[in-house]
C-alpha positions in Angstrom: 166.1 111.5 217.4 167.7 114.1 219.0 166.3 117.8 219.9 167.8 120.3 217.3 166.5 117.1 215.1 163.2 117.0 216.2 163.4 120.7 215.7 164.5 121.0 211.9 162.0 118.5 211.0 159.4 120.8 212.8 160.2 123.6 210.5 160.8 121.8 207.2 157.0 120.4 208.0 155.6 124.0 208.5 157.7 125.3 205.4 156.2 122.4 203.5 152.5 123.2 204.7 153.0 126.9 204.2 154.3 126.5 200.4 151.1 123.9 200.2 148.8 126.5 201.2 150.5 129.1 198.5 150.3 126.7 195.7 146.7 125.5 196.5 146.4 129.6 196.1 145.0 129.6 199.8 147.4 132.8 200.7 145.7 133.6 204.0 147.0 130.6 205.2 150.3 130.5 203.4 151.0 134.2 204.9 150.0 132.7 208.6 152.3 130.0 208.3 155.1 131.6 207.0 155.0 134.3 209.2 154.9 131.3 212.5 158.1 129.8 210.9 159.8 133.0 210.0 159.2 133.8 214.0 160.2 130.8 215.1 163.5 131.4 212.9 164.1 134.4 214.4 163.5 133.3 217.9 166.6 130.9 217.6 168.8 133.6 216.0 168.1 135.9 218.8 168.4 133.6 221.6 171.1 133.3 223.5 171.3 130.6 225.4 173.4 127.8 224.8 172.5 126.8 221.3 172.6 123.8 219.0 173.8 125.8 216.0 176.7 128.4 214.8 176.9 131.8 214.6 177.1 131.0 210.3 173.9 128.6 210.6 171.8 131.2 212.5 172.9 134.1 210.2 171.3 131.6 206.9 168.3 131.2 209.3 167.9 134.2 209.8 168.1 134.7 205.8 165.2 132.5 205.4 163.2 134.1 207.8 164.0 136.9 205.3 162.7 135.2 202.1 159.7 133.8 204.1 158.6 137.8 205.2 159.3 138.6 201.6 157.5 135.8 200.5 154.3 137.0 202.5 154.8 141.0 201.5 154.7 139.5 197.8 150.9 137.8 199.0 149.6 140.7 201.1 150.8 143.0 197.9 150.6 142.2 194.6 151.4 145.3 193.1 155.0 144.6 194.8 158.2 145.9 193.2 160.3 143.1 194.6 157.8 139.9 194.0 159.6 137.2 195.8 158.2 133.7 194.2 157.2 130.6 195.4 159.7 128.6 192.8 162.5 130.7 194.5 161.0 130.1 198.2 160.9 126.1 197.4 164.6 126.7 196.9 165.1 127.2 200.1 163.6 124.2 201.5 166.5 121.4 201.1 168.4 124.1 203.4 166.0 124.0 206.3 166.5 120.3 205.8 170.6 120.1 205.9 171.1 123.2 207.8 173.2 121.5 210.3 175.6 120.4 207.1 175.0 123.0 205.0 177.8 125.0 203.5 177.2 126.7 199.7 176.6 130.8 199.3 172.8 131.5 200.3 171.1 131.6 196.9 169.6 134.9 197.6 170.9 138.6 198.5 169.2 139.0 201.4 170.0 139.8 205.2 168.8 138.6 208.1 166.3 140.7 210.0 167.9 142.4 212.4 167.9 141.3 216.2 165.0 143.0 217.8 162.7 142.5 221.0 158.9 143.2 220.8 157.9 144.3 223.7 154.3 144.3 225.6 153.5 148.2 226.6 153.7 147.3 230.6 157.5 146.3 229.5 158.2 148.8 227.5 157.5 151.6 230.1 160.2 150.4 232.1 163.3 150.8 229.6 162.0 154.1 228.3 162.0 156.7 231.4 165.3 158.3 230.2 164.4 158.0 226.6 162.7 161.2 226.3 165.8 163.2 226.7 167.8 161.0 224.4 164.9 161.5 222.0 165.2 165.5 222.6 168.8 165.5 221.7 168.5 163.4 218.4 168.2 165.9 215.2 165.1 167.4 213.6 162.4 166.2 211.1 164.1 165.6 207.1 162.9 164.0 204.0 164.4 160.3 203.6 163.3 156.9 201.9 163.3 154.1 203.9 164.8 150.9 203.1 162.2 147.6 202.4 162.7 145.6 205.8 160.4 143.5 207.7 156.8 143.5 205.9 154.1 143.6 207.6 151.2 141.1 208.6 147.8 142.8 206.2 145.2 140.6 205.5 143.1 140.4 202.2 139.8 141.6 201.7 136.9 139.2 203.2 134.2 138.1 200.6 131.3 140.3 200.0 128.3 139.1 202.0 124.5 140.5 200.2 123.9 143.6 202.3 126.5 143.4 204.2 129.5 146.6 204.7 133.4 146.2 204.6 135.7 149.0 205.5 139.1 149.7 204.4 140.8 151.9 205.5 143.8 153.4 203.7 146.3 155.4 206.1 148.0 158.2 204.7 149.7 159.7 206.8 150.5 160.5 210.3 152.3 164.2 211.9 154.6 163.8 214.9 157.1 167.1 215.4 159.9 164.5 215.8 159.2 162.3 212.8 162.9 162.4 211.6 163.9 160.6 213.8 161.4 157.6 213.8 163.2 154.5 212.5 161.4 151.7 211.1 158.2 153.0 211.9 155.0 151.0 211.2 151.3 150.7 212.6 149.6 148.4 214.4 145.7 148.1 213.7 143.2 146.4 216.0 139.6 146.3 216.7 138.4 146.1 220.1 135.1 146.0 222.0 134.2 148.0 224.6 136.3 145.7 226.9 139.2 146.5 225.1 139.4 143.0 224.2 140.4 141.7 220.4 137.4 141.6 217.6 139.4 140.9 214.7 142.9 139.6 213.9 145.5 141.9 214.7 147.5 143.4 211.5 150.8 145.6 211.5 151.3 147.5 208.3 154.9 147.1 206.6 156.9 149.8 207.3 156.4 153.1 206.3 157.1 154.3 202.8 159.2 157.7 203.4 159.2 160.8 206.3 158.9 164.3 205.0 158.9 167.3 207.5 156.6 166.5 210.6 154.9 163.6 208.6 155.4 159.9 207.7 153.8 159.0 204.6 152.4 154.8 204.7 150.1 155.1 202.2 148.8 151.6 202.7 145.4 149.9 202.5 143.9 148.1 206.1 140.9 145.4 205.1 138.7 145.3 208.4 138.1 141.8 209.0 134.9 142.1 210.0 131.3 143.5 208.6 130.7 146.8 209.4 127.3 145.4 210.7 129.1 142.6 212.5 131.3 145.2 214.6 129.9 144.9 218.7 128.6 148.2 220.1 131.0 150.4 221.7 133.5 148.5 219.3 136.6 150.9 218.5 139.4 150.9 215.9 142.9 151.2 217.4 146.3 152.3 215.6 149.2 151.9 217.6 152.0 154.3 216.0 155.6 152.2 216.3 159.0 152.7 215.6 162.6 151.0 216.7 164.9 151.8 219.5 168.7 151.4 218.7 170.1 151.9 221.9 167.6 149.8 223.6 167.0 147.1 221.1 163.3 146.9 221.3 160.4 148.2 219.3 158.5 150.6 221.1 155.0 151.9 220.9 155.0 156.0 220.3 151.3 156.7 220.6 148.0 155.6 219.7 145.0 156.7 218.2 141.5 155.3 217.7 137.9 155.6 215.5 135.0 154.7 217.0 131.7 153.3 215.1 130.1 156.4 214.5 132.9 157.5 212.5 132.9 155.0 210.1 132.0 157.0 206.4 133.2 156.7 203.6 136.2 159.9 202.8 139.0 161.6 204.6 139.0 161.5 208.7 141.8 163.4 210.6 142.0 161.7 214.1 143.8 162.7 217.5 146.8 161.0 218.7 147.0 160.3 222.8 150.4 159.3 225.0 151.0 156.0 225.4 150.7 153.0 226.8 147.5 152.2 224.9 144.9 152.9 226.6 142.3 150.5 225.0 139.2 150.5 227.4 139.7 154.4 226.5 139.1 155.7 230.0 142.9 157.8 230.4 143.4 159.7 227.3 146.0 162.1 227.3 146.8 163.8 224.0 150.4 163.6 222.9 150.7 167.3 222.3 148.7 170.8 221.8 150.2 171.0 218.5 147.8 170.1 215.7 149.3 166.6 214.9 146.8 163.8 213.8 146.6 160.2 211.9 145.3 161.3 208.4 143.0 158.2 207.3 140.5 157.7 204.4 137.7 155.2 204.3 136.5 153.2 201.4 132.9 151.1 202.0 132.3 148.1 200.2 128.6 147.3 200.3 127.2 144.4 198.6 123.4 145.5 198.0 
């Protein structure tokens, strides 16, 4: 069998598993799986090196990565406006297998997501010493929707445990004097010990909802994935403010901010947001600006007595 073989058949057997897990109703796993593939998807699209498939093939692979992202949104949210089904995803699946041959309209009006490189912070540095100025001369804050694109990666509630505390967190809001000009801007939410090493799963919001002013509105709920009374000491909660670079072609982290453990009440918290690049070990903070701009959070405990 040859390698773009062995390939297709490597997807069409995680698409399969993935649309298992969704009808067995086990949508942790479902989400996770089509999330991998969509990646993987994505990766081929993007690359360019010498590949086994056409510019038209990548363009409907990079249409299913679509669906499958739209497919997890529809899990992580189920008061979506644009539920994307698992009948309709399972349409998709005789595609993966023929894509080599395959020539009919896509059966859904979607568009690939759009060719982007994710880069670590240490990267990221590198690209973005003259950004500041092009960032000074691009216009001032305005009110504006933004279109649905790439969801994000939330995970559902964990099960109550007797005694034992959950925290969501819902994030409002966030106030950045350049907010106008933040394009497909979403967070990044990790817990991390004193270390600065991971505690939970790592989850990225979808992106923002709308920017208004000096704010952008997210209005989305975060499930910890951890008990409260699980969390190690000196644990911290990280947010990792990011948004898309055009000219460069890479998604970029703006700031940060973090909540430690003896913050964690239930109600409104306004927190301080610090330069980048994430400082997780929180031993150089450096405030991103003397202006009174903050993350505007608000916690919800769940305690099982």
């Amino acid at each position: 069998m040859s390698e773009v073989n062995k390939t297709i058949q490597k997807w069409h057997a995680s698409f399969e598993k993935g649309t298992d897990f969704d009808s067995w109703g086990q949508l942790v796993e479902a989400i996770d799986e089509y999330q991998i593939l969509a990646r993987q998807l994505q990766k081929e699209v993007q690359s360019t090196n010498a590949s086994d498939f056409t510019e038209e093939q990548k363009k409907t692979l990079g249409k299913i990565a679509t669906c499958l992202e739209m497919r997890s949104a529809s899990l992580q949210c189920t008061q979506s406006k644009e539920d994307f089904k698992l009948e309709e995803l399972k349409k998709l699946e005789t595609i993966i297998q023929n894509i080599l041959t395959y020539k009919k309209e896509f059966p859904f009006d979607v568009q690939p997501v759009p060719s982007r490189k994710i880069l670590a912070p240490g990267e990221e540095e590198n690209l973005e010493l003259e950004e500041e100025e092009e960032d000074a001369a691009a216009g001032a804050g305005s009110t504006e929707a933004f279109l649905p694109r790439a969801p994000g990666t939330l995970l559902p509630r964990l099960p109550s445990e007797p005694g034992m505390t959950l925290l969501t967190l819902k994030i409002e809001k966030i106030g950045l004097k350049d907010a106008g000009q933040c394009i497909d801007p979403y967070m990044t939410i990790s817990v991390k010990d004193v270390n600065g090493v991971d505690v939970n799963p790592v989850q990225d919001t979808p992106v923002a909802s709308r920017k208004e002013d000096t704010y952008i509105h997210f209005s989305v709920d975060v499930e910890i994935q951890r008990h409260v009374e699980k969390l190690p000491k000196g644990a911290a909660i990280f947010f990792e403010f990011k948004h898309y670079k055009p000219k460069k072609r890479f998604t970029s982290t703006k700031c940060f901010a973090f909540m430690e453990m003896d913050e964690i009440k239930p109600g409104p918290i306004v927190i301080e947001l610090y330069k980048k690049p994430t400082d997780f070990k929180r031993k150089k903070l450096q405030l991103v600006t003397k202006k009174q701009l903050y993350l505007h959070l608000h916690q919800t405990l769940h305690k099982d007595s």
